[in-house]
C-alpha positions in Angstrom: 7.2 101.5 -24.4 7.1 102.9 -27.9 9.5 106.6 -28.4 6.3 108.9 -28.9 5.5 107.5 -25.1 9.0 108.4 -23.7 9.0 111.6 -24.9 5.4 112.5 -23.5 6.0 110.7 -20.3 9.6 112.8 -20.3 7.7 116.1 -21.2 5.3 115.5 -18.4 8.0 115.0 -15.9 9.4 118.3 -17.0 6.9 120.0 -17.4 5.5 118.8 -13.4 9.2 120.0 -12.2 9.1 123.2 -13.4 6.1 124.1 -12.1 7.1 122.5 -8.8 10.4 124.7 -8.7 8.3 127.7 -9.8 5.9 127.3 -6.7 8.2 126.6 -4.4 10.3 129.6 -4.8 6.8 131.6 -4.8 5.6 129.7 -1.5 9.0 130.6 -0.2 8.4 134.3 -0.2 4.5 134.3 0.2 3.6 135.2 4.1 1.0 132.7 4.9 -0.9 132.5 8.5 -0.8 129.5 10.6 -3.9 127.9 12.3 -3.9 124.8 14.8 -6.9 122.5 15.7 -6.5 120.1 18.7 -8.9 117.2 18.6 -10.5 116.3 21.9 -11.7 112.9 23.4 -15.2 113.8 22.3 -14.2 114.2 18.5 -14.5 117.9 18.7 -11.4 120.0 17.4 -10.4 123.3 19.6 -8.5 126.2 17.4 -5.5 126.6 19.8 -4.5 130.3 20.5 -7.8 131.8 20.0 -8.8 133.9 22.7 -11.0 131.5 24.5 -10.8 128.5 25.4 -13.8 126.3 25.0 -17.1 127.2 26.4 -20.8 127.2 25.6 -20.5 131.3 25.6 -17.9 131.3 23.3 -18.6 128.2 20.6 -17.6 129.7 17.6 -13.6 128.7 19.4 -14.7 124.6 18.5 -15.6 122.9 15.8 -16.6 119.5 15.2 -14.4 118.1 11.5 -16.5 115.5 10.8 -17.0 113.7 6.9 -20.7 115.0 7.1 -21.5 119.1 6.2 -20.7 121.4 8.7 -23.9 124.1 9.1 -23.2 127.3 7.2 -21.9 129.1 10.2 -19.6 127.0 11.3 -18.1 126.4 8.4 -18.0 130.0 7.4 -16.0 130.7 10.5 -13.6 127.4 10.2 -13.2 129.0 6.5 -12.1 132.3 8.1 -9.3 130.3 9.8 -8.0 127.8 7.5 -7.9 129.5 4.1 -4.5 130.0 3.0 -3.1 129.4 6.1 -1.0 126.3 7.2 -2.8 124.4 9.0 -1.6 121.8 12.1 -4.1 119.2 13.4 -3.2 117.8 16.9 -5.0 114.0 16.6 -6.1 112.2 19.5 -3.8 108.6 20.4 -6.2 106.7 20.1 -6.5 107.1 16.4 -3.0 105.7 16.0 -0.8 102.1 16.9 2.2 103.0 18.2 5.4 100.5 17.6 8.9 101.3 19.5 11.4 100.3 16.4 15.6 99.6 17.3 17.6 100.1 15.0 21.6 100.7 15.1 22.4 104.1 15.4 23.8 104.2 12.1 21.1 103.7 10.8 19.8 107.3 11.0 20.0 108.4 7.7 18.2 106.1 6.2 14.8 106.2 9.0 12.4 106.6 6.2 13.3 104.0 3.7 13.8 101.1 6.7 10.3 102.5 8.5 9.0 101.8 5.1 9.9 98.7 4.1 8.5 97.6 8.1 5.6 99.2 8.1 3.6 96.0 6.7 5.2 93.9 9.6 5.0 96.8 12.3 1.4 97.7 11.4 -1.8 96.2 9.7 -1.6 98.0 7.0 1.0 98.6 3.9 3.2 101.9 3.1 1.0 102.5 0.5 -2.1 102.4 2.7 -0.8 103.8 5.7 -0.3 107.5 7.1 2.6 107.1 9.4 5.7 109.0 11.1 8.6 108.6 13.7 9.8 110.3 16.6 13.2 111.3 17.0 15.9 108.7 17.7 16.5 108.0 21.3 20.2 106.6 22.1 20.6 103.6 24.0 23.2 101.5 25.1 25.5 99.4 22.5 25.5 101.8 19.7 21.9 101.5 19.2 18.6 103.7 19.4 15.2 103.5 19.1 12.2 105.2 17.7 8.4 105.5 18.0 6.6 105.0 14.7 2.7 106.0 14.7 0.8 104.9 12.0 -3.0 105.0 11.0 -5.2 103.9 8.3 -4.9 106.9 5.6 -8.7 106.6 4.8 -9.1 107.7 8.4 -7.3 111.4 7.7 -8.9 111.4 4.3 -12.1 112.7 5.2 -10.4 115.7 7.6 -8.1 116.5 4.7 -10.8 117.1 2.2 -13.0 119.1 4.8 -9.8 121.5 5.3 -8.8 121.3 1.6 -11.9 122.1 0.7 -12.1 125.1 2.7 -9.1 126.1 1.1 -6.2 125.6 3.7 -2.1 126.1 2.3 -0.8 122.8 4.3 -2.5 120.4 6.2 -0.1 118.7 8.6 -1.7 115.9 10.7 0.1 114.9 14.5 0.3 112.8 16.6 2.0 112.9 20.6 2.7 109.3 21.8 0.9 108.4 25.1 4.0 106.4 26.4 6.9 108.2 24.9 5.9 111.6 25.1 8.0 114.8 23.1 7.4 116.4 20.1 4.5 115.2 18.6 5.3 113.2 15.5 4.4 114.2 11.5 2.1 111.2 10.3 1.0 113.5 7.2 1.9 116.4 5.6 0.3 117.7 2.3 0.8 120.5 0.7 -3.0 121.4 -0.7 -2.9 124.7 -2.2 0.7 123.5 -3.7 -1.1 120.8 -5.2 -3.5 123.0 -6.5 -1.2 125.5 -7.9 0.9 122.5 -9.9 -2.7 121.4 -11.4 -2.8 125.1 -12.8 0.7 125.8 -13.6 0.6 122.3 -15.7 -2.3 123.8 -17.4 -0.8 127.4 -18.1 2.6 125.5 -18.7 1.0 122.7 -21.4 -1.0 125.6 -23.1 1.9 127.5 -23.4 4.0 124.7 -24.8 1.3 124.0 -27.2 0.9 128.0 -28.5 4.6 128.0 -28.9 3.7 124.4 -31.1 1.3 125.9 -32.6 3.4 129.2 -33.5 6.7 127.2 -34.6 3.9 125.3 -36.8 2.4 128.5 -38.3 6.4 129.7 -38.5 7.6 126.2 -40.5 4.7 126.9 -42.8 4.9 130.3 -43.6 8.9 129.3 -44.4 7.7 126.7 -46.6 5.2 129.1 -48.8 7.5 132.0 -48.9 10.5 129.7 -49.7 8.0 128.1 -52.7 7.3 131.6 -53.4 11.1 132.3 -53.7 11.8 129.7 -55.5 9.5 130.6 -58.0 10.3 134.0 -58.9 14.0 132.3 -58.7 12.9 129.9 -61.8 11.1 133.2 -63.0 14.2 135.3 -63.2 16.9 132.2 -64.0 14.5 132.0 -67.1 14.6 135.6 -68.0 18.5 135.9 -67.6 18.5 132.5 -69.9 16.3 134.2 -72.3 18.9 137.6 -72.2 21.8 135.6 -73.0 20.3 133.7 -75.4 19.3 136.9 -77.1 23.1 138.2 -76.6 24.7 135.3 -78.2 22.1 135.6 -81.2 23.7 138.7 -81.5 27.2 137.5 -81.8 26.0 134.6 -84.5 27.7 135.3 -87.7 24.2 133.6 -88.7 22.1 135.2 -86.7 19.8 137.5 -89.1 20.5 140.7 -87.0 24.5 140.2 -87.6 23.6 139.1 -91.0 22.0 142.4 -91.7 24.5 144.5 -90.3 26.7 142.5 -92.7 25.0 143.3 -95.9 24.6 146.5 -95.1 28.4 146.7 -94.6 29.1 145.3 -97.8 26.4 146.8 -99.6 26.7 150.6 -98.3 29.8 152.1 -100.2 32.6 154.1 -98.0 32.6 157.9 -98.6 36.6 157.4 -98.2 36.4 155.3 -100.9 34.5 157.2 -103.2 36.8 159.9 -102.8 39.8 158.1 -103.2 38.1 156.8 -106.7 37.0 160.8 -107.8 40.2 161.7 -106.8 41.4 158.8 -109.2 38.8 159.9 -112.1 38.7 163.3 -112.2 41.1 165.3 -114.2 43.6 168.0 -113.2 41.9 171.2 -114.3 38.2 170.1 -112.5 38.1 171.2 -108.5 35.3 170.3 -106.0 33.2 172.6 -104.1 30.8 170.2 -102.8 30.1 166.2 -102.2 27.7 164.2 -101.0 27.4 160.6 -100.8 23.6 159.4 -100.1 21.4 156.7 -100.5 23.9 154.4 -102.7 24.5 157.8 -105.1 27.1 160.5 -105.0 26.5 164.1 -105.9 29.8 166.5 -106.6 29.4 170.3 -107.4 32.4 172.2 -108.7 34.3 173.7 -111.9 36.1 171.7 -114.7 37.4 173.4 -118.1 35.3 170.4 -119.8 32.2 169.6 -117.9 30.8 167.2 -120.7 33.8 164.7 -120.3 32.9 163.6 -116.8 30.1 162.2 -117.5 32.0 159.3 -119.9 34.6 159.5 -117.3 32.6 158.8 -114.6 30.9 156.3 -116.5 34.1 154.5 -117.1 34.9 154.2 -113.9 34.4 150.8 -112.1 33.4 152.1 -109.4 30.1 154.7 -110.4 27.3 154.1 -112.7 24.4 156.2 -114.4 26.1 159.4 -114.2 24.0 162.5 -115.4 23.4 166.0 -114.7 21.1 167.4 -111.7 21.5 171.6 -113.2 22.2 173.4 -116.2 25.9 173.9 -116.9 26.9 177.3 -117.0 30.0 179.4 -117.9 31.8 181.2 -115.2 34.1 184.3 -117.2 35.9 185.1 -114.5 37.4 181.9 -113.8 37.5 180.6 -117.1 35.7 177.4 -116.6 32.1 175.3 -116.3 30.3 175.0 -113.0 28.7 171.5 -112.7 26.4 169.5 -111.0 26.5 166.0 -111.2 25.2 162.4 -109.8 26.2 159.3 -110.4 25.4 156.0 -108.8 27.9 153.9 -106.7 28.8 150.0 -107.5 28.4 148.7 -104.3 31.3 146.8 -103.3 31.2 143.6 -103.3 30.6 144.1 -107.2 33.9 145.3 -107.8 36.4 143.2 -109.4 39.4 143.0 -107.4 
């Protein structure tokens, strides 16, 4: 048997225990009625404790269990009695063999598998094919006992059952009192219908709820796998984004990058306002003070008062560090002060053109 066959045979097995369990505990707590037939000689059945006993005036007391139909009324009424209700059927003897069995009275715990295993020998027909039961041990002398075992054909109950299973009955327990040995009568069959019934159900309820919680661990696993592809995804998405950032950083920080080199140029290229002061400071003569400077756009601009305002034009052209000087205004004499007031421009070397 191949694994796929274990493990449905195995889940079947379960599956028929727990509903078993289930029901019993149920059928445990239900309150069910109880009904009782006793067959007489001339194959009629009598429903014990009614309040009548058997009579023409009162027929609706007997009933006649046979494999044919029963007329509507009767079985209406037989339904009335047997449905739901546990059911005990009193069976004539002569239905049965009887077979006195001794056994050592040890032997009492284990009655039903030696009856078993000697039912073949005791009786015409096998375990399998038999309906059978015992009466309760009798002691005899020499540590031994014995015991009545009944047993019938079970296609002789068969057609009984179905009539009283069909009608709807809980139990349906079939007895039998022994002619010779008298007592309690003995169990030959006891079936639990409606039991049977239920498991049929419950395995249905039980396999379709095994197979929605299939189907929804299914649907679950799948939906895991697309939102997980999903995720991963926009994972690769946004891996390749922050790969993209950094790249972008680092291009940044590349000396060769043509950002950094940029910034460069412009740092060589754009002159210090420091110093071009430092170099007017250098240029300019004593007597010439500063009211204004400006250093824009590669050009400085200085506005102030000099006893000489010609000469700083061929000073600042001297210088190493300006070019192109000229005048922006008119020069013009200030009395009071005893000076000119200028306005001048001159361009700026950038440095990287200065000599060191």
């Amino acid at each position: 048997m191949g694994s796929p066959s274990r493990i449905t045979l195995a889940l079947s097995r379960w599956i028929d225990e727990v509903a078993e369990t289930a029901l019993a505990g149920i059928e445990h707590l239900r309150a069910t009625r109880h009904a009782r037939f006793i067959e007489q000689k001339d194959g009629r059945f009598v429903a014990d404790g009614l309040p009548h006993p058997y009579s023409e005036e009162h027929p609706e007391t007997s009933f006649r269990l046979a494999p044919e139909a029963l007329p509507s009324a009767d079985e209406d009424r037989l339904k009335a009695l047997v449905e739901d209700a546990r059911v005990e059927v009193l069976l004539q003897p002569s239905r049965f063999l009887f077979r006195p069995l001794e056994l050592p009275s040890r032997a009492g715990e284990f009655l039903e598998g030696i009856i078993r295993t000697q039912i073949d020998r005791l009786t015409p027909w096998s375990a399998a094919n038999a309906s059978f039961g015992w009466s309760a041990p009798i002691e005899t002398t020499s540590g031994r006992m014995t015991v009545t075992v009944a047993a019938t054909g079970r296609k002789m109950l068969e057609p009984l059952g179905d009539l009283l299973s069909g009608l709807g009955a809980a139990s349906i327990r079939f007895c039998v009192v022994s002619p010779e040995a008298g007592g309690p009568p003995i169990v030959v069959s006891d079936q639990k219908t409606r039991a049977t019934r239920e498991i049929r159900t419950a395995r249905r309820v039980l396999l379709g709820v095994l197979l929605g919680l299939g189907g929804l661990a299914a649907a679950s696993i799948l939906a895991l796998i697309v939102v997980g592809s999903d995720l991963e995804a926009r994972q690769t998405e946004i891996e390749g984004q922050i790969d993209t950032i950094r790249a972008s950083l680092r291009a940044r920080h590349d000396p060769s990058s043509e950002p950094v080199a940029a910034l460069q140029r412009r740092k060589y290229d754009t002159p210090s306002s420091v110093l071009v002061l430092d170099a007017l400071a250098a240029t300019l003569p004593d007597h010439t003070f500063l009211s204004e400077l400006r250093v824009q756009d590669g050009k400085v601009q200085i506005i102030g008062m000099t006893k000489d305002a010609p000469s700083l034009i061929a000073l600042l052209e001297r210088a190493p560090q300006f070019s192109a000087a000229s005048f922006l205004a008119p020069t013009t004499r200030s009395l009071a002060k005893q000076g000119d007031n200028f306005h001048i421009e001159a361009g700026i070397k950038p440095p990287r053109q200065l000599k060191p």
